[in-house]
C-alpha positions in Angstrom: -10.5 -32.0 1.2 -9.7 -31.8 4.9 -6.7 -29.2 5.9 -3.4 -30.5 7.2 -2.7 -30.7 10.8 -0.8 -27.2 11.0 -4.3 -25.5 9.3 -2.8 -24.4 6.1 -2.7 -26.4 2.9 0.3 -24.8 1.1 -0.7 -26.7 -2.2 -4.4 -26.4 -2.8 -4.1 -22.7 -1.9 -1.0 -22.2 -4.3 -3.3 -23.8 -7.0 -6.6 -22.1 -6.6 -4.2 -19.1 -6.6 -3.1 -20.6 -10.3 -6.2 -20.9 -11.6 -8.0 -17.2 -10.7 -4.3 -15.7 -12.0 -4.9 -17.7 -15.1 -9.0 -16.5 -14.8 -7.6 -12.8 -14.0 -4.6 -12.4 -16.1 -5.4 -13.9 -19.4 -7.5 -11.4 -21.1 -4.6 -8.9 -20.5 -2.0 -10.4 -22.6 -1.3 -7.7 -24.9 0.1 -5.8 -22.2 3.1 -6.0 -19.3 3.6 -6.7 -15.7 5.3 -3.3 -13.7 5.0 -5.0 -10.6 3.4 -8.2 -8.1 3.3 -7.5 -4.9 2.5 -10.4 -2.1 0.6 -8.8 0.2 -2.4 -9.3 3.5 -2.4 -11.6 5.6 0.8 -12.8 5.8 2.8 -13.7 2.6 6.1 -14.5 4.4 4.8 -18.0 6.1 4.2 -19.3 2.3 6.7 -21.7 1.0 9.5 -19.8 -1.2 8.7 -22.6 -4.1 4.9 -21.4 -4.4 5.7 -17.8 -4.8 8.4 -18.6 -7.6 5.5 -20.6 -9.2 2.8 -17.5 -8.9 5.7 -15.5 -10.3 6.7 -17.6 -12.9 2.7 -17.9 -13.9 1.8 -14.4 -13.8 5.1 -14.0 -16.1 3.8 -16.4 -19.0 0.4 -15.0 -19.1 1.3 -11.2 -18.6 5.0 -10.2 -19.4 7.1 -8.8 -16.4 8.6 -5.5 -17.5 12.3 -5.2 -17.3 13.6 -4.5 -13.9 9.6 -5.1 -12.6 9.6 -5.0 -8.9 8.4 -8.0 -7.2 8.0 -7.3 -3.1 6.8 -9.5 -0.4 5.4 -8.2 2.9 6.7 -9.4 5.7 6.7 -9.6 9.8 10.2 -10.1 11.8 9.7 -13.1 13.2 12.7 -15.6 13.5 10.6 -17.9 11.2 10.2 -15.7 8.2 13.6 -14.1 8.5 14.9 -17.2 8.1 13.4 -17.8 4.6 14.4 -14.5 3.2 17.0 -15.7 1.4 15.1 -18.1 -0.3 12.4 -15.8 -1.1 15.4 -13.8 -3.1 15.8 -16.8 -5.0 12.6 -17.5 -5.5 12.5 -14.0 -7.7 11.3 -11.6 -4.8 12.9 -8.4 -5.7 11.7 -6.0 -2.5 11.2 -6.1 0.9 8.8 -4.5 3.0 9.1 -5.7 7.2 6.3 -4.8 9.7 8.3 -3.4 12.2 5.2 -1.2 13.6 7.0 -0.1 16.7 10.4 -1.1 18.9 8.3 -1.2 21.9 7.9 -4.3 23.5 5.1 -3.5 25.4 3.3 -2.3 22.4 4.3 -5.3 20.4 2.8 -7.4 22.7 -0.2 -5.1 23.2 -1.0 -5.1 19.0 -0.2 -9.4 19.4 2.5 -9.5 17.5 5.0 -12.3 17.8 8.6 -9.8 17.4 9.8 -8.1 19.8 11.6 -4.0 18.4 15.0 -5.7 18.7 13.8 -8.9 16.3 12.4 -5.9 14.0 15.8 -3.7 13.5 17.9 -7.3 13.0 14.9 -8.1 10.3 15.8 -5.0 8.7 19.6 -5.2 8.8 18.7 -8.6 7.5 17.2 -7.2 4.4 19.1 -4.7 3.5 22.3 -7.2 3.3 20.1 -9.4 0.7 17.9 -6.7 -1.0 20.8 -3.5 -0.6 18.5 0.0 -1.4 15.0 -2.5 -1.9 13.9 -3.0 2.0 10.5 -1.1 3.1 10.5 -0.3 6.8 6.7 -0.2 8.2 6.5 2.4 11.8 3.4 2.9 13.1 2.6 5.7 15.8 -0.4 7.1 17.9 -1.0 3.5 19.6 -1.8 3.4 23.7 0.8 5.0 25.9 2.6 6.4 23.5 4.0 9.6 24.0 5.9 12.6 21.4 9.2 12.2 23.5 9.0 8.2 23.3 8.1 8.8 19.7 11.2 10.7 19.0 13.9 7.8 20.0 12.0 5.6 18.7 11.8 6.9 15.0 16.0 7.9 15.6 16.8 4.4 16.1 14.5 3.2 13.5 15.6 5.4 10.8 19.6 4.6 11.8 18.8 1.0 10.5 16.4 1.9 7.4 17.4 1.5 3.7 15.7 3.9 1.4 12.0 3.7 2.1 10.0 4.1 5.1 6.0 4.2 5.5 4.9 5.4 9.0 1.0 5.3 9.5 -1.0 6.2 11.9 -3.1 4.1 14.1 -6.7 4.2 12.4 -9.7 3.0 15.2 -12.5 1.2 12.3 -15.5 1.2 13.7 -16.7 -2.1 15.2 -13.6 -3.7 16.2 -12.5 -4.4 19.9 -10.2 -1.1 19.7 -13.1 1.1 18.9 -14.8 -0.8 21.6 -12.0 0.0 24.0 -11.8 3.7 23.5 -15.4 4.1 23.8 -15.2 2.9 27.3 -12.4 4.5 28.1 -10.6 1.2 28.5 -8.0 2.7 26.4 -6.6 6.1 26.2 -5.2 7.4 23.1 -2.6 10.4 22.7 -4.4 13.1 22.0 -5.4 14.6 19.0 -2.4 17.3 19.7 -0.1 14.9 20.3 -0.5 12.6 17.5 -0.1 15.7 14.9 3.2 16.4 16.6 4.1 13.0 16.1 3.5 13.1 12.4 5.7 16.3 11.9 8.0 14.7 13.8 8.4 11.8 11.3 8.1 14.4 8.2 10.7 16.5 9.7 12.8 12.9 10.8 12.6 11.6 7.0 13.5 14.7 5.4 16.8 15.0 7.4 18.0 11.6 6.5 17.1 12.7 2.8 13.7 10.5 2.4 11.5 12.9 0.4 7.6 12.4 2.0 6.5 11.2 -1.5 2.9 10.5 -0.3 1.2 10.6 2.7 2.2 7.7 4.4 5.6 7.4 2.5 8.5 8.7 2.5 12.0 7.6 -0.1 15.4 8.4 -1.3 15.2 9.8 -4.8 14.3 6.6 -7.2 13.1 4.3 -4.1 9.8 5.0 -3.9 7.4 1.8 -4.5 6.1 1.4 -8.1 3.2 -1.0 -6.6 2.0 1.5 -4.4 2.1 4.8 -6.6 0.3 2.5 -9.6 -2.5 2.5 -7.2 -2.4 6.5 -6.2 -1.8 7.4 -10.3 -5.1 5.3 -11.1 -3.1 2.5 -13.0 -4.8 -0.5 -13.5 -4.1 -3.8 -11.3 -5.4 -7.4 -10.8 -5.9 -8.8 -7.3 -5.8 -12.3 -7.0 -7.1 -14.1 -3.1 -9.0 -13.8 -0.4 -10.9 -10.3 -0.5 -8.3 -9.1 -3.2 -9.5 -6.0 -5.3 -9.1 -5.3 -8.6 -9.4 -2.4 -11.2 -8.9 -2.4 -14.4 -9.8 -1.3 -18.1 -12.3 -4.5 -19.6 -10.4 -5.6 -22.5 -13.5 -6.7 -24.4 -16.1 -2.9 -23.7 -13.0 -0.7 -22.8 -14.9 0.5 -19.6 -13.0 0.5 -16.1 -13.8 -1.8 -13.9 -14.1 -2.9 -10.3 -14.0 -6.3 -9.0 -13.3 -7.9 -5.1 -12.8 -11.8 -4.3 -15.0 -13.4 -1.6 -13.0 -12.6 1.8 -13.7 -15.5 3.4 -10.6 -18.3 2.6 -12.6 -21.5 2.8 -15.3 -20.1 0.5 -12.8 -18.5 -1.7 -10.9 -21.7 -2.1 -14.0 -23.9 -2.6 -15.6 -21.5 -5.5 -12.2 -21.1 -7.4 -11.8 -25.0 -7.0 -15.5 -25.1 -8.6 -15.6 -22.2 -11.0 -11.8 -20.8 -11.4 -12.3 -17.8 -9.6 -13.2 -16.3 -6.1 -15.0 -13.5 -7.2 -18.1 -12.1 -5.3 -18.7 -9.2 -6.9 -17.6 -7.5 -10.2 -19.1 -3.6 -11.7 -18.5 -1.1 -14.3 -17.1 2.0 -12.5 -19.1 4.9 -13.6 -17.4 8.3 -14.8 -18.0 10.0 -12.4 -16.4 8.2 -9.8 -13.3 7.3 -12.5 -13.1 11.5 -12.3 -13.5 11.3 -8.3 -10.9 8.9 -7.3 -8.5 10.2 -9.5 -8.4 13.4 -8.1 -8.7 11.4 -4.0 -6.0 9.1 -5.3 -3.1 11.7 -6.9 -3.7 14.2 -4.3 -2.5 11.5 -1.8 0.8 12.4 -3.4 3.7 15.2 -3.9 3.7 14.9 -7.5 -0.3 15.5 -7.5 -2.6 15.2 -10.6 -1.6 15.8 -13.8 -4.3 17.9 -15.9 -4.0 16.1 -19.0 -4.1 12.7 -17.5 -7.7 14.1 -16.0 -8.9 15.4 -19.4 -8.0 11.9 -20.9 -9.8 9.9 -18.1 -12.8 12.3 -18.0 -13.4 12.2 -21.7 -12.1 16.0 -22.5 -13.0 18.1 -19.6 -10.4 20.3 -17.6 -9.4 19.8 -14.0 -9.9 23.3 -13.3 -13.2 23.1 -14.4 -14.0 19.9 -12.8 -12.9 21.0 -9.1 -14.4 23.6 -7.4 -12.9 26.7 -8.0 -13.2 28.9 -5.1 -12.0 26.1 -3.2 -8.8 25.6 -5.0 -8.1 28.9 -5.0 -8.4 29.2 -1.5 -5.9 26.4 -0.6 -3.7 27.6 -3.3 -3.6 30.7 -1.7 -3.0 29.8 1.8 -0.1 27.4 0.8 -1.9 23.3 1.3 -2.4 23.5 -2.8 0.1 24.2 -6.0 -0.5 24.3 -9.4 2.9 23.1 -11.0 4.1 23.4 -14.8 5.4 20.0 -15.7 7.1 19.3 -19.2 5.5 19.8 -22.3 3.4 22.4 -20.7 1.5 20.0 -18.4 -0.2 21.8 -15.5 -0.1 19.0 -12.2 -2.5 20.0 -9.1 -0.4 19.1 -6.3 -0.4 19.1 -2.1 1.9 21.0 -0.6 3.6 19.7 2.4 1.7 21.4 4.5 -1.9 20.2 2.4 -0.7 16.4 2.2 -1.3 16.4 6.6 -4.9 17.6 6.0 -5.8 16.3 2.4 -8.8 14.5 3.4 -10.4 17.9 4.5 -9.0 19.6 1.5 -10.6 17.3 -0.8 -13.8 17.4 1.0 -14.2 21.1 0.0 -12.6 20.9 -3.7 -14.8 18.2 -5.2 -17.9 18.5 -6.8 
């Protein structure tokens, strides 16, 4: 089938979509829905009508929990604001808007289509439909940037936010034009210095308006934070279903976790579900030691941390402590980035301290096995 003129057709995507939810979902009737989450790419330019349909699909084959949260990823534009209500009605139940930055410049630098002002209205926007349910995305550490500009700009931001922010960092992946750029100098990036003032700058920014830095990217009044999101840190299982979408999940049928991603490329994706009911290039058993590994990489991204008796059920009986390298942990317990907290029932959690969760990724080089 040839695409429409505009380059998108709404209603063969909507139905391969249909048929790998129905491929995905089915064997996973016995349990519920906690969330659905339309997300990469750009889920705001679909049609309201086709994400009440995935909704209402993913619903008869898996049962949405009470209260489930249902969040669509947005950018400000003038076009997608303007479907927003509709989207509510369509049973969207969270926001989260792309601001990135309120500078123009670096708007236009990054090629998006809003300029900061389009961003805060977005925001105001959403929080008058989805009251104490809007996400606000900040990103800092782009080109030009500097800790002073930083400052204002998180101020203003954080005068329009509802009661969850994520502010990331700008990451330079290997291979793309950006990476390109630095190397030759092309672009200059605040320095290494600058950019770790600029993150306690946010923490510090959060924590006075009350938005408790819940993980390392997030931060949310009490009872705000994302239930998609902290399924994936706490090792929950979820479906992906799409383009390049991920999934990982318990097999029904051998009880052994699994790990499965769809073919990233949207014309192939769309002709193989069309032909076999599912876009999947790849599908593996996860072995367990790496169901041991990313659960300690995954909780440690958060506050709240690893609990030890999750760990013991996941790694078939054997203790955290044990697991992790001891001298290690000790170590960053004693120097304050690690805490061993008591949780109810006599529960022992490892957790990041504040001052661990800015340099986990270090810390959990030297605690694994």
């Amino acid at each position: 089938a040839r695409e429409p003129a505009g380059g998108v057709d709404h209603e063969r995507i909507t139905a391969a979509l249909l048929r790998e939810l129905q491929w995905q979902l089915a064997p996973h009737g016995d349990k519920q829905l906690q969330s659905i989450y339309f997300g990469g790419g750009t889920p705001s330019l679909a049609e309201p009508r086709n994400i009440e349909r995935i909704i209402a699909a993913a619903d008869a084959l898996v049962p949405l929990a009470r209260g489930a949260e249902i969040t669509l990823e947005s950018n400000p534009t003038s076009a997608e604001v303007a479907k927003m209500r509709a989207f509510k009605l369509a049973g969207v139940t969270r926001y989260s808007i792309g601001v990135q930055t309120l500078s123009d410049r670096a708007l236009r630098d990054m090629g998006r289509l809003h300029t900061g002002a389009e961003g805060l209205a977005a925001v105001d926007r959403a929080r008058a439909l989805f009251p104490g349910r809007v996400s606000l995305d900040m990103m800092f550490g782009f080109a030009g940037q500097t800790a002073e500009q930083w400052v204002g700009e998180l101020a203003l931001a954080l005068e329009h936010a509802d009661r969850h922010v994520s502010i990331y960092q700008l990451t330079v992946e290997p291979g793309t034009p950006l990476a390109r750029d630095c190397r030759a100098r092309r672009v200059e990036l605040p320095e290494d210095d600058a950019q770790a003032q600029m993150y306690e700058t946010a923490v510090a920014a959060c924590a006075a308006r009350g938005l408790r830095h819940y993980e390392v990217s997030s931060y949310a009044a009490p009872g705000a934070e994302s239930v998609h999101n902290s399924g994936y840190w706490r090792g929950r299982q979820w479906v992906g279903v799409g383009p390049s979408a991920h999934s990982r999940f318990v097999d029904p049928a051998s009880g052994q976790w699994t790990r499965s991603v769809r073919i990233p490329d949207t014309r192939r994706w769309l002709r193989t579900c069309e032909a076999a009911g599912h876009g999947t290039a790849r599908s593996e058993p996860i072995a367990a030691a790496d169901v041991c590994r990313e659960a300690v990489v995954l909780a440690l991204r958060m506050r709240d941390g690893l609990s030890a008796r999750r760990f013991a059920a996941l790694s078939g009986g054997q203790a955290l402590a044990s697991y992790l390298c001891a001298d290690a942990v000790a170590r960053h317990v004693g120097d304050g980035r690690l805490e061993w907290l008591t949780a109810p029932a006599g529960d022992l959690r490892l957790a990041p301290t504040e001052r661990g969760l800015a340099v986990i990724d270090s810390v959990l080089l030297e605690i694994l096995p």
